[in-house]
C-alpha positions as CSV (number, residue, x, y, z in Angstrom):
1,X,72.0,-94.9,74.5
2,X,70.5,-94.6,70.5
3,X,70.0,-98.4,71.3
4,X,68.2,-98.4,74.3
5,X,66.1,-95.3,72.7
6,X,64.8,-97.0,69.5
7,X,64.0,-100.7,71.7
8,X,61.6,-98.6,74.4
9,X,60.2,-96.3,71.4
10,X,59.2,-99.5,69.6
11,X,58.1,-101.4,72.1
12,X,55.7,-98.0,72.9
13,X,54.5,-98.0,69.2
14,X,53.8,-101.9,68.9
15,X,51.6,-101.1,71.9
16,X,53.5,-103.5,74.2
17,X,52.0,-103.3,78.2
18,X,53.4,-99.9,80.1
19,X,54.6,-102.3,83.0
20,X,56.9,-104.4,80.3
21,X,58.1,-101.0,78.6
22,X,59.0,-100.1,82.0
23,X,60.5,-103.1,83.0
24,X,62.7,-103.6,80.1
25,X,63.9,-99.9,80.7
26,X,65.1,-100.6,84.4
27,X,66.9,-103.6,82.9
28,X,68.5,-102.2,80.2
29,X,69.9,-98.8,82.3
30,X,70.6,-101.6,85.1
31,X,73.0,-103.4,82.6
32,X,74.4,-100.2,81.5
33,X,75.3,-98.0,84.6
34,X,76.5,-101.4,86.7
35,X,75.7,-100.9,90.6
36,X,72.4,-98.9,90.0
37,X,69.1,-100.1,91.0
38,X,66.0,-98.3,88.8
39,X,62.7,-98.2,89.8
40,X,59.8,-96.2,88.1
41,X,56.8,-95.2,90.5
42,X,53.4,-93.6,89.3
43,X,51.7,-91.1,91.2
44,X,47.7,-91.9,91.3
45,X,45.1,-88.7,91.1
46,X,44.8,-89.2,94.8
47,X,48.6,-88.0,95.5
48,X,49.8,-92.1,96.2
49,X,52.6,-94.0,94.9
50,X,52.6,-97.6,92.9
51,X,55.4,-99.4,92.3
52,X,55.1,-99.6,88.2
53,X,58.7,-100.9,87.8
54,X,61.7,-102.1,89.9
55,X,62.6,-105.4,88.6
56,X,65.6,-105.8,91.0
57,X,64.0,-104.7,94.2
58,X,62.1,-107.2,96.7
59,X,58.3,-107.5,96.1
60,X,58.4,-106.8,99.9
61,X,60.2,-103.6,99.4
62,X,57.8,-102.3,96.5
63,X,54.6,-103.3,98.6
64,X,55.5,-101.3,101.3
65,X,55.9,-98.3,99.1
66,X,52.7,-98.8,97.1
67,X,49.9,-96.4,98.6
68,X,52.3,-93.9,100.6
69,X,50.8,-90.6,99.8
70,X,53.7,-87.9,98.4
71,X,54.7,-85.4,100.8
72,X,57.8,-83.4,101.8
73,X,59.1,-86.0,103.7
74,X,58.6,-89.2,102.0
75,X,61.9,-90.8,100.9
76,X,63.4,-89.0,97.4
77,X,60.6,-90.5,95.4
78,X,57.5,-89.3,97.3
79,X,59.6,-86.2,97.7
80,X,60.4,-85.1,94.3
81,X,56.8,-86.0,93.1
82,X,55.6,-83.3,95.6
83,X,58.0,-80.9,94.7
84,X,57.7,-81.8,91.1
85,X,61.8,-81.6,91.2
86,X,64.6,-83.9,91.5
87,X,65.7,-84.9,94.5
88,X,69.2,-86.4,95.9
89,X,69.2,-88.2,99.1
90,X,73.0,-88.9,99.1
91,X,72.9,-90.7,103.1
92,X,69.6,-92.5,103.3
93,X,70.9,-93.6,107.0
94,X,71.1,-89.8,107.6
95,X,68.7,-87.4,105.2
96,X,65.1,-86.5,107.5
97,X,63.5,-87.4,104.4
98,X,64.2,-91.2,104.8
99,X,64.0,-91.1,108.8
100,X,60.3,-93.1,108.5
101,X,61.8,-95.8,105.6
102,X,65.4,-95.4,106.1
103,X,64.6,-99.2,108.0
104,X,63.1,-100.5,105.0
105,X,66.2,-99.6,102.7
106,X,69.4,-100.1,104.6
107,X,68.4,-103.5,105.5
108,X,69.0,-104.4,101.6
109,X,71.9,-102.0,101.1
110,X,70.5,-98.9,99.6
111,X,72.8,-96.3,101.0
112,X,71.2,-93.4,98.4
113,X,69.2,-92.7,96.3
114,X,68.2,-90.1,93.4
115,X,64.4,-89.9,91.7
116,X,63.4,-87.3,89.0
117,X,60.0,-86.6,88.4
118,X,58.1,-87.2,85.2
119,X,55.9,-84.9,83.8
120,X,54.2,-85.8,80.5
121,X,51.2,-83.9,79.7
122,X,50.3,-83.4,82.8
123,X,51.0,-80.4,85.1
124,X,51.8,-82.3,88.2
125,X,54.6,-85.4,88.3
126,X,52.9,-88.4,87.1
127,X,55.7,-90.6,88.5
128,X,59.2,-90.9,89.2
129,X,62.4,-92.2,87.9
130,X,64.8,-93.5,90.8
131,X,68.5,-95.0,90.8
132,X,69.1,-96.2,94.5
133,X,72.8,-96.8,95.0
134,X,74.9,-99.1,97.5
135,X,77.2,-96.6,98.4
136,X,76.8,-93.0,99.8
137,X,77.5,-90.7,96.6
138,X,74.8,-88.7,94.2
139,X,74.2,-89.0,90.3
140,X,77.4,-88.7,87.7
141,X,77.2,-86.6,84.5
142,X,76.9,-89.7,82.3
143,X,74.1,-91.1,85.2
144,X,72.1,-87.1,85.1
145,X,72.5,-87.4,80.5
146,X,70.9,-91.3,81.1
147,X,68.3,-90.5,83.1
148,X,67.0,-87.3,81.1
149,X,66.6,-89.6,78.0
150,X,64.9,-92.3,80.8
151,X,62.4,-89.7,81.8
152,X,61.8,-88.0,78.4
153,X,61.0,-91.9,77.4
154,X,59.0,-93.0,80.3
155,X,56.9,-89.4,79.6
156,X,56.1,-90.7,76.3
157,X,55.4,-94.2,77.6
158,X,52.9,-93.0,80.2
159,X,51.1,-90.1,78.3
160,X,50.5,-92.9,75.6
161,X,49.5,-95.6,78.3
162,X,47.0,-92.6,79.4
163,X,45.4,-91.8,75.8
164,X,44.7,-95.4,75.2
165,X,43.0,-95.7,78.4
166,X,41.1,-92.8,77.7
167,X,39.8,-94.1,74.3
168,X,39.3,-97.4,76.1
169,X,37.0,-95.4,79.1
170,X,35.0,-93.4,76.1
171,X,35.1,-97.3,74.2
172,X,33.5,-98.7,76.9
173,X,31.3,-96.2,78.7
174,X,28.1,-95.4,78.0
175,X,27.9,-91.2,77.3
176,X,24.3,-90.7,79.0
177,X,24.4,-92.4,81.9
178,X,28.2,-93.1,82.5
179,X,27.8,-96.5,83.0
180,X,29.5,-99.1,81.2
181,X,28.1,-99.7,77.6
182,X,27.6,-103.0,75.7
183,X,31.3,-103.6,74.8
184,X,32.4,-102.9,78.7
185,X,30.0,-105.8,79.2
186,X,31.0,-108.1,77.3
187,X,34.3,-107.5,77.9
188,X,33.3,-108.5,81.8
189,X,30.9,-111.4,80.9
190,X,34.1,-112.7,78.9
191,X,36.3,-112.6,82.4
192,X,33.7,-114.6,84.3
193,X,34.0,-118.2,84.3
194,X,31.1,-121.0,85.9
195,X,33.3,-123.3,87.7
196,X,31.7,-122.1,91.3
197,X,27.8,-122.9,90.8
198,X,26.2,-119.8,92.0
199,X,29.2,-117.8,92.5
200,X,28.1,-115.4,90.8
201,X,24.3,-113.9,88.4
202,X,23.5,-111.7,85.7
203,X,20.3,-109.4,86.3
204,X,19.1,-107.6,83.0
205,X,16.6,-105.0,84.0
206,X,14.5,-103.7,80.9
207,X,12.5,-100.3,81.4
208,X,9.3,-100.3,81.0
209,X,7.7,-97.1,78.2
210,X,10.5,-95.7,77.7
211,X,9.4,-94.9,74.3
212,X,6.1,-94.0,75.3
213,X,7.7,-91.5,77.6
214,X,10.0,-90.3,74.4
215,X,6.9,-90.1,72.5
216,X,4.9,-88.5,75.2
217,X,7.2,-86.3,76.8
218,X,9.8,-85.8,74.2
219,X,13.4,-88.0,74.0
220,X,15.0,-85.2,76.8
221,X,12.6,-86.5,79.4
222,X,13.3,-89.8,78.4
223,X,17.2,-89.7,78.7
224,X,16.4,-87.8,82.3
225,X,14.8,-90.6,83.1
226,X,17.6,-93.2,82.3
227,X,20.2,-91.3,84.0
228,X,18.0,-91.1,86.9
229,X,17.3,-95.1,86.5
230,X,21.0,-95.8,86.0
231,X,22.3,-93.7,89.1
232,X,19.7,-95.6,91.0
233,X,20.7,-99.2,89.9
234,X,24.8,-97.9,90.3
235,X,23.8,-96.9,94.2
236,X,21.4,-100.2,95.1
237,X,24.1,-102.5,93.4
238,X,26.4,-101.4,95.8
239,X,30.2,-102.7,94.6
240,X,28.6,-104.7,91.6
241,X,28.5,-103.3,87.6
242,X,26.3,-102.1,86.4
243,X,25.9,-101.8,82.6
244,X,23.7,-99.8,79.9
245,X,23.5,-102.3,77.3
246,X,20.7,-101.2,75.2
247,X,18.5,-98.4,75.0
248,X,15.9,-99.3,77.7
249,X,18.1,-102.2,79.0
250,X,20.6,-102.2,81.7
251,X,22.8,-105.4,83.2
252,X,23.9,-105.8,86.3
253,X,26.8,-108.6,87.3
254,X,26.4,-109.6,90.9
255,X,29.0,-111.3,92.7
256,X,28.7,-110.0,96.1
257,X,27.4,-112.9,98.2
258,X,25.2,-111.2,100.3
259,X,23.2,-110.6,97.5
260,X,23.5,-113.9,95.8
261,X,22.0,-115.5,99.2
262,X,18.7,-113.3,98.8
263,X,18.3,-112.8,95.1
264,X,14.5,-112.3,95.5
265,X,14.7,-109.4,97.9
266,X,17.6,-108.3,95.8
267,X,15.7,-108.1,92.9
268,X,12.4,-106.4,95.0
269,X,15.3,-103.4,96.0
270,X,16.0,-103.3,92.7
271,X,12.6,-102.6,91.8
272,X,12.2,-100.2,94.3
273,X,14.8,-98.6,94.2
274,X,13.7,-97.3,90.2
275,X,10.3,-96.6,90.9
276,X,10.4,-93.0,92.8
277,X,9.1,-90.1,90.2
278,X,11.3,-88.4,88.3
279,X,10.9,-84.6,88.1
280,X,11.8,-83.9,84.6
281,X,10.8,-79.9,84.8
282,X,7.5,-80.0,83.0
283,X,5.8,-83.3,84.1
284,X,6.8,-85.9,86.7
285,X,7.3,-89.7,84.7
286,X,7.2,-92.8,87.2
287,X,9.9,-95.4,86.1
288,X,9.1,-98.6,86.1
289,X,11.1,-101.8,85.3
290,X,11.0,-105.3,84.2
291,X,13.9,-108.2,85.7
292,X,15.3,-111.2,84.6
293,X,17.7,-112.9,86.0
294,X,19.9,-116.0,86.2
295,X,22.6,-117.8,88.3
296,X,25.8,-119.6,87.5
297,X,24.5,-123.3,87.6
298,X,26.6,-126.6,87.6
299,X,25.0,-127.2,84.1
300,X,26.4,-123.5,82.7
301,X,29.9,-124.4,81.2
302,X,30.4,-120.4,79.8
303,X,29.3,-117.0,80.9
304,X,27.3,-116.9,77.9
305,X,24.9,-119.3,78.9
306,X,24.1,-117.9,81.5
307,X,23.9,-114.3,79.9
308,X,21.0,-116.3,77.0
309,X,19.7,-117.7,80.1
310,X,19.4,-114.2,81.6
311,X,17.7,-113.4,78.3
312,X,14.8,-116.0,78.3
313,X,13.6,-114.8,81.7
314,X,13.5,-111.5,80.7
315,X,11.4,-112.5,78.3
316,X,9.3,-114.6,80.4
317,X,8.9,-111.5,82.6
318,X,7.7,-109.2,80.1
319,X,5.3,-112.0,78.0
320,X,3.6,-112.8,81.9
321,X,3.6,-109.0,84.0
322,X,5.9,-106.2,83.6
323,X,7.0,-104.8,86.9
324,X,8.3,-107.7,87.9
325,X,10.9,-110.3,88.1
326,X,11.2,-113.7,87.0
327,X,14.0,-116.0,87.5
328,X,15.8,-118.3,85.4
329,X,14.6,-122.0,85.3
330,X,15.2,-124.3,82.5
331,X,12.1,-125.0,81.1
332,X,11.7,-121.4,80.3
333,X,14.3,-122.2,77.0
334,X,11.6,-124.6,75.7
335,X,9.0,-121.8,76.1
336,X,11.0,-119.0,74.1
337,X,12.0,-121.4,71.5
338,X,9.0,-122.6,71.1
339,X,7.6,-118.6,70.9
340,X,10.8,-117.5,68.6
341,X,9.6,-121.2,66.2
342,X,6.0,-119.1,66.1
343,X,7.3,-115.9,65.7
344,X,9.2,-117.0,62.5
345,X,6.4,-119.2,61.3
346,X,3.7,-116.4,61.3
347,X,6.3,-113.7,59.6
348,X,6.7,-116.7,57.2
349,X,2.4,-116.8,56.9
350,X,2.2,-113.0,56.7
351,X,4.7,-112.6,53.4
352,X,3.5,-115.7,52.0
353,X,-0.4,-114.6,52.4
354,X,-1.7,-118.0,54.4
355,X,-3.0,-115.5,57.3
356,X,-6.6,-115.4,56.7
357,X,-9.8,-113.7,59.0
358,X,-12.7,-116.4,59.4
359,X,-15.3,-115.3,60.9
360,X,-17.8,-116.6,63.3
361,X,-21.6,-115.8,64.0
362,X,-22.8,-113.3,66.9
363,X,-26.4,-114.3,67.3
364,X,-29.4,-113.2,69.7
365,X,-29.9,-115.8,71.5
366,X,-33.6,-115.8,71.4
367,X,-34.5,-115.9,68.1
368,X,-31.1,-117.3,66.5
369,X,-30.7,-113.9,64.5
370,X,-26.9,-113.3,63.3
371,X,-26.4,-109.3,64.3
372,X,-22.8,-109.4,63.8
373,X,-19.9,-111.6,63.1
374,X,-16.2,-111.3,65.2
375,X,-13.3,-111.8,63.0
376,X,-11.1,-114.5,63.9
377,X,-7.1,-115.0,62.4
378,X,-6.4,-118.4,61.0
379,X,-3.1,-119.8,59.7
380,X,-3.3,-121.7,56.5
381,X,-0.5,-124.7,56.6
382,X,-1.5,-126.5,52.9
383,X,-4.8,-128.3,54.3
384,X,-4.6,-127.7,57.6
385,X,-6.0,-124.2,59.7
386,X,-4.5,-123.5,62.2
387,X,-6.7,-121.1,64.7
388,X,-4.9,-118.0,66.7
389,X,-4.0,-120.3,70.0
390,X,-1.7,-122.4,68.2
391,X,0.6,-119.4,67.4
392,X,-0.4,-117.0,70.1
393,X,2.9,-116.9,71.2
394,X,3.6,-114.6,68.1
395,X,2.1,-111.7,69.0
396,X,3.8,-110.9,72.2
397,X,6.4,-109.5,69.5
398,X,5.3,-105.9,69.3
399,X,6.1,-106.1,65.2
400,X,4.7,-109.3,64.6
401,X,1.1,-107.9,66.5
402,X,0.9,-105.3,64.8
403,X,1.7,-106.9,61.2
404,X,-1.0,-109.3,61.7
405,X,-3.8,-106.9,63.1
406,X,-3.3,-104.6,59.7
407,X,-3.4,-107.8,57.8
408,X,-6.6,-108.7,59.0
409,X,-7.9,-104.7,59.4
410,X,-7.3,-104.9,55.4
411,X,-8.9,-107.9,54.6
412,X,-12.2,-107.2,56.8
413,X,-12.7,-104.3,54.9
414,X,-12.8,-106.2,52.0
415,X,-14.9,-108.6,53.2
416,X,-17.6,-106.4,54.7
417,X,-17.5,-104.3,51.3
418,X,-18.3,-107.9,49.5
419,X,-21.0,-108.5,51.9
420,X,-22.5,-105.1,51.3
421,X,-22.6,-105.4,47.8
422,X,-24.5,-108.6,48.3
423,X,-26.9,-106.7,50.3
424,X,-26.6,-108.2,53.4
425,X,-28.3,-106.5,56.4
426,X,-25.2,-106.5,58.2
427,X,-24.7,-104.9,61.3
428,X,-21.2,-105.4,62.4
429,X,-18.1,-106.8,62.9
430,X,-15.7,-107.2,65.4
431,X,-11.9,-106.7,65.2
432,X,-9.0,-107.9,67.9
433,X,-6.6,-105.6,68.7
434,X,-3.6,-105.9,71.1
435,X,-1.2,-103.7,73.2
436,X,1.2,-102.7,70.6
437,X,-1.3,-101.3,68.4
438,X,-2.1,-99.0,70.7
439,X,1.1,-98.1,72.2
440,X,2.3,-97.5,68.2
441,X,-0.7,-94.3,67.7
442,X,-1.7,-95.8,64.5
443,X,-4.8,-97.9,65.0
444,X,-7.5,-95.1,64.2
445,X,-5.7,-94.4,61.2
446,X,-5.1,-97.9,60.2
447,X,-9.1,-98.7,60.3
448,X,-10.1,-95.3,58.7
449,X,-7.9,-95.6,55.9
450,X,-8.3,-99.5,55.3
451,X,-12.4,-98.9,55.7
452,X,-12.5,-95.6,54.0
453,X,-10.5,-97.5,50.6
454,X,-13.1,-100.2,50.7
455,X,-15.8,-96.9,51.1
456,X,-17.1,-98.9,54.7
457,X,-18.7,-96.8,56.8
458,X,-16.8,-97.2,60.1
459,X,-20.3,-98.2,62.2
460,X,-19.7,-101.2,61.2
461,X,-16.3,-101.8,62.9
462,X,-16.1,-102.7,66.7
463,X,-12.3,-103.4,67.9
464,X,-12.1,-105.7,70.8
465,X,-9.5,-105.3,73.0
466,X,-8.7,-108.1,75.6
467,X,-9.3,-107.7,79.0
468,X,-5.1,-108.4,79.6
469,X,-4.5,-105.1,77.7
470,X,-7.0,-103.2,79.6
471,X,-5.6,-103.6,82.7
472,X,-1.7,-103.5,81.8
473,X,-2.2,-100.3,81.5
474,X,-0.3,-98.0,84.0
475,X,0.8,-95.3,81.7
476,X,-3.2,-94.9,80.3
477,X,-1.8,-95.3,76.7
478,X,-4.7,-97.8,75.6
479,X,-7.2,-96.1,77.7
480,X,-6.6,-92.7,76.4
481,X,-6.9,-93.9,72.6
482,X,-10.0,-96.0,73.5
483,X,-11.7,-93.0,74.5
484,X,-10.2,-90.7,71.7
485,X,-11.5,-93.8,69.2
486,X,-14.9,-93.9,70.7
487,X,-15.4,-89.9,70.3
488,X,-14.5,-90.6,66.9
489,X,-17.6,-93.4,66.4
490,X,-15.8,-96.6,66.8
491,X,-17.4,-99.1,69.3
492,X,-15.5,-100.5,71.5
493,X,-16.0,-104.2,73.2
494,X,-13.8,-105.6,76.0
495,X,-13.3,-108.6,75.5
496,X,-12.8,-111.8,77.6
497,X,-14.0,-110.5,80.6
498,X,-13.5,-111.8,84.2
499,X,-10.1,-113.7,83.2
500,X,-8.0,-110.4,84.2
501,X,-9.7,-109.6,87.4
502,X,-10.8,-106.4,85.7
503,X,-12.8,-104.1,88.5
504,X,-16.0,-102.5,87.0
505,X,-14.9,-99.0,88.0
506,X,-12.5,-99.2,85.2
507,X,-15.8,-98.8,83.1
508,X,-16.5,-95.6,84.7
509,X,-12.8,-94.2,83.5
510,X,-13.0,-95.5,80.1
511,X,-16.5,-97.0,79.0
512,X,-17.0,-99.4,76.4
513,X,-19.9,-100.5,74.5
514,X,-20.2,-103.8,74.6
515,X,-18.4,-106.5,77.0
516,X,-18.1,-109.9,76.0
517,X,-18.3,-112.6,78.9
518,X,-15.2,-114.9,79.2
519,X,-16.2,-118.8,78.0
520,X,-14.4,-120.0,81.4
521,X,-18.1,-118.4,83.1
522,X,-20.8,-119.5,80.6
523,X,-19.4,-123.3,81.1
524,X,-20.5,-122.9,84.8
525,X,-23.4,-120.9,83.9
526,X,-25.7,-123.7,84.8
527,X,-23.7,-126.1,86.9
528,X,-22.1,-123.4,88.8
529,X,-24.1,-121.1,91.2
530,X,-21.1,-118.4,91.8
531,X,-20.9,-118.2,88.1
532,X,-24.3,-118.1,87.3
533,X,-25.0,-115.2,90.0
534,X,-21.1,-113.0,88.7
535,X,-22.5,-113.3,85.1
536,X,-26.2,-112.4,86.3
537,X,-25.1,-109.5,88.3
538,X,-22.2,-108.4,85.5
539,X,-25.7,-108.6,82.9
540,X,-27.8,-106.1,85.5
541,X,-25.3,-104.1,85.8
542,X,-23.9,-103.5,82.5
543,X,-27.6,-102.9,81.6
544,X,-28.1,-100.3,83.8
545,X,-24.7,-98.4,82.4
546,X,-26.0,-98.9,78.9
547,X,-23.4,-101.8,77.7
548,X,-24.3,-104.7,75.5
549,X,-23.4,-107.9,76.8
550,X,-22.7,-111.2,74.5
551,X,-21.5,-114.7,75.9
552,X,-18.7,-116.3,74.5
553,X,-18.3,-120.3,73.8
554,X,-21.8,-120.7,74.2
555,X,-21.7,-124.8,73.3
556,X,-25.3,-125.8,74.9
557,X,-28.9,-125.4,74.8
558,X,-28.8,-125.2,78.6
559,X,-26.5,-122.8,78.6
560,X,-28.5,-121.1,76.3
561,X,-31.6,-121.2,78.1
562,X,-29.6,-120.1,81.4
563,X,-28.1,-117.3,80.0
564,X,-31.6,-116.1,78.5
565,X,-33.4,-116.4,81.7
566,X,-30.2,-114.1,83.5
567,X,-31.1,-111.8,80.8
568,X,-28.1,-112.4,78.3
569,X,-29.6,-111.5,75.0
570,X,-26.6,-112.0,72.6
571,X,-23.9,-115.0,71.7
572,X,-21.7,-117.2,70.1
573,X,-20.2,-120.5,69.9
574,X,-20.1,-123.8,68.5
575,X,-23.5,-124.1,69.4
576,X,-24.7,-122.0,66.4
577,X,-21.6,-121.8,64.4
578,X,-17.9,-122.2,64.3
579,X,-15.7,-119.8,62.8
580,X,-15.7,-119.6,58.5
581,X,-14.4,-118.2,55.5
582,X,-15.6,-114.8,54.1
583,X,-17.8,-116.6,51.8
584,X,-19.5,-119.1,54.2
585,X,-20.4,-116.0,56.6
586,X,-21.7,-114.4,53.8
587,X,-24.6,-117.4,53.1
588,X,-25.4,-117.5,56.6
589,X,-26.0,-113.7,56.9
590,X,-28.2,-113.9,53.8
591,X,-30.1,-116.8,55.2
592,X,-30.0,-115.9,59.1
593,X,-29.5,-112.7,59.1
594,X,-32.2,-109.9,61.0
595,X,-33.8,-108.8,57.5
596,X,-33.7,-112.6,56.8
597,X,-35.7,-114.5,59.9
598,X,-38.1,-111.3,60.1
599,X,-38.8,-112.1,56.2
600,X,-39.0,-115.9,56.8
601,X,-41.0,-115.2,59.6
602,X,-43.4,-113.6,57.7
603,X,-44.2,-115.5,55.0
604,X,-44.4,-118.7,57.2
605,X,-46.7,-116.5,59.1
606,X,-48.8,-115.7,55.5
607,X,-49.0,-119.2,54.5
């Protein structure tokens, strides 16, 4: 018996499966007590049975017994797992408590049989140990010593078995939500294989301001609001996982075929199904959710491809509309490659100082007067500038964004600072700004503290913020600090209008002071007559609200002319100048500037 002892005890330590342990237990008693059939059964929290173990019984035999809820009356096994005692059934052809399987086990020659229940850690039976018998007798002294050390070592075996699945659950579950975390996920992805195209997708789901609603609302509305999002997802995902991968990111595996026919609604559901308010005690916060998704293709040879695929729409989702979804298609890998290549070549520009703000000319159009200049971010590549098109791409990294509008925030202050002290009647100049610098609180400070070193009086900053960023605006993030910035003195100019179909009402909300029309309308400003009557009525009625109004890409004299005659008073564009360096600007604002033509003017007049 020492024997059999120390072979289960290390096969429990060595962490060998509980269905081998078992297994190798029923054998080894089997080849012990000659004549005896073993069998262990474990009792599920709903009160059924499983076969675990019975190596010399018919698979027939231990299917019919798997799923038979314990009762009083349920063979010895179901029996003494309901009494949580041991039970002899000496006659199976005659005991009551075999009269429903008593056909099931004489068939094969079972005449008896004995089961003890095991207890463990638990305070009901967990399972039972059985010895079924071909003749009609009950357990021997040496059988009743055997089967104590049997149960004391299956108890062991199963309370283990139930502590590693434990730390496997906690392992592999997320704590917030309850949801499988990261490692449960890739554990899954790892199972899946591609060799049925379209048997089976990967939906990542990211949600959208989380961290403004940490930031906002405080971090316990924000985890509110992801339980709320995961329950949501768990409920329309119906019998697919659902995972919590990330902090604002959840995955969902589908397989169930229905939804693999009609992804697109699937994903709309989806959608909808996170988007009803969440009370979170002092204010109501409106999830909303960005998808990307992919499906097993013929050309996906491991789940992982398909996950990275996953990944690149995502991306694509976010870059071109959140609150939507975008599916997987493969020239969306070229895109994000070629948006990672610019991320890494503008972090490469920003250490290695080869971003640079040139600066191009704002003129009134009538006289050919500079009033202002708009800084414009160039990449130096050894003799080649690169302008901000080229590696666009960059900035729809939130870091990257906002490392390049400090950059050039620090360096304008500079430069206005060198044009002061060359006592240049300068009026202004203006600044991009995207989402993220917003969304991050800091922007005020950034230009008061990069301004205030250079000792720049702040009236001579306007940030322009991109139509784009105006409107992608649900939570009123940028518009709030726009209005907050413009109490403070700043001007604001929205820029590229008419390329976002912004409404005008959105002026009312948040005004601005100056808008700047989109080139795509000044090249039809005299060709065009829809264009030429949008820009003249945009011109009346920014007028009449008291917003200045410059043309962009003004490349003409006829456009010129047109946009004089519609009452357009101030541009820019190749026509006049393109964008320069710091010191170029700096000669044409001494030679063109107001103070400049007024005093040219009046000495031509003199002589």
């Amino acid at each position: 018996m020492t024997g059999l002892q120390n072979t289960i005890l290390e096969m429990i330590a060595t962490g060998e499966p509980l269905s081998a342990t078992m297994v190798r237990l029923c054998r080894e008693v089997e080849r012990m007590v000659p004549g005896v059939i073993c069998s262990v059964l474990t009792v599920d929290s709903a009160g059924e049975l499983c076969t675990l173990a019975g190596p010399s019984l018919p698979a027939h035999y231990s299917s019919a017994i798997d799923g038979l809820a314990i009762g009083p009356s349920v063979g010895a096994c179901g029996t003494a797992a309901y009494l949580g005692e041991e039970v002899v059934c000496s006659d199976i052809a005659t005991d009551p408590r075999w009269e429903r399987f008593r056909d099931l086990a004489l068939p094969l020659g079972l005449r008896a049989c004995w089961s003890s229940p095991i207890f463990g850690s638990q305070p009901r039976a967990v399972a039972t140990f059985a010895f079924y018998y071909r003749e009609c007798r009950g357990p021997s002294p040496l059988e009743r010593e055997i089967v104590a050390q049997c149960v004391h070592l299956c108890a062991i075996a199963l309370d283990r078995h139930r502590r590693v699945l434990e730390h496997e659950r906690r392992a592999n579950t997320d704590v917030m939500t309850g949801m499988g975390n990261r490692a449960a996920f890739d554990g899954a992805l790892a199972e899946l294989d591609c060799k049925v195209p379209g048997g089976w997708a990967l939906c990542l789901v990211d949600l959208d301001n989380l961290k403004v609603v940490n930031d906002t609302f405080g971090h316990q509305a924000g985890d509110h609001v992801l339980r709320h999002v995961a329950e949501r997802l768990f409920r329309a995902a119906g019998s697919d996982r659902v995972f919590r991968i990330g902090g604002d990111e959840f995955a969902l595996i589908i397989t169930q075929t229905a939804t693999l026919r009609n992804m697109e609604s699937s994903m709309e559901s989806f959608l909808a199904a996170v988007s009803p308010p969440v009370d979170c005690g002092s204010s109501v916060i409106v999830p909303r959710a960005t998808i990307g998704f992919a499906v097993c293709s013929a050309g996906d040879r491991v789940a992982e491809r398909v996950r990275q695929n996953a990944d690149f729409a995502l991306y694509h989702a976010k870059e071109t509309g959140r609150g939507g979804y975008v599916r997987y298609w493969p020239g969306i890998g070229s895109r994000m490659t070629r948006r990672l290549t610019a991320i890494r070549d503008v972090d490469a520009a920003l250490r290695e100082d080869r971003i640079k703000a040139h600066y191009q000319p704002i003129i009134k159009l009538e006289t050919g007067e500079v009033v202002g200049m708009e800084a414009l971010c160039r990449m130096h590549i050894g003799k080649s500038v690169l302008p901000a098109h080229l590696f666009h791409e960059a900035t729809t990294d939130a870091s990257i964004a906002s490392a390049l509008t400090a950059n050039m925030i620090a360096q304008v202050a500079a430069d206005v600072r060198y044009w002061l002290d060359l006592g240049i009647p300068f009026q202004h100049v203006g600044i991009n700004v995207s989402s993220a610098d917003f969304h991050n609180g800091a922007i005020y400070a950034l230009v008061a503290e990069a301004f205030g070193k250079h000792d720049v009086p702040l009236k001579h900053v306007i940030l322009e913020v991109t139509e784009s960023v105006y409107m992608d605006d649900d939570a009123g993030v940028v518009r709030t600090a726009m209005a907050a910035m413009r109490a403070k003195g700043l001007k604001i100019a929205l820029d590229d209008f008419g390329t976002g179909f912004a409404s005008l009402t959105h002026l009312l909300q948040v005004p601005v002071d100056i808008i700047k029309i989109d080139k795509s309308f000044v090249d039809g400003v005299v060709y065009s007559p829809p264009s030429a009557a949008i820009v003249g009525g945009l011109i009346r009625i920014a007028d009449d609200l008291g917003i200045k109004v410059v043309a962009e890409g003004v490349e003409t004299r006829e456009q010129q002319d047109r946009l004089l005659k519609l009452g357009c008073l101030l541009g820019q564009g190749y026509l006049y100048w393109p964008a320069m360096d710091p010191v170029e600007a700096g000669a044409i604002m001494l030679e063109r500037g107001q103070g400049a033509v007024v005093a040219q003017q009046a000495v031509a007049g003199s002589s």
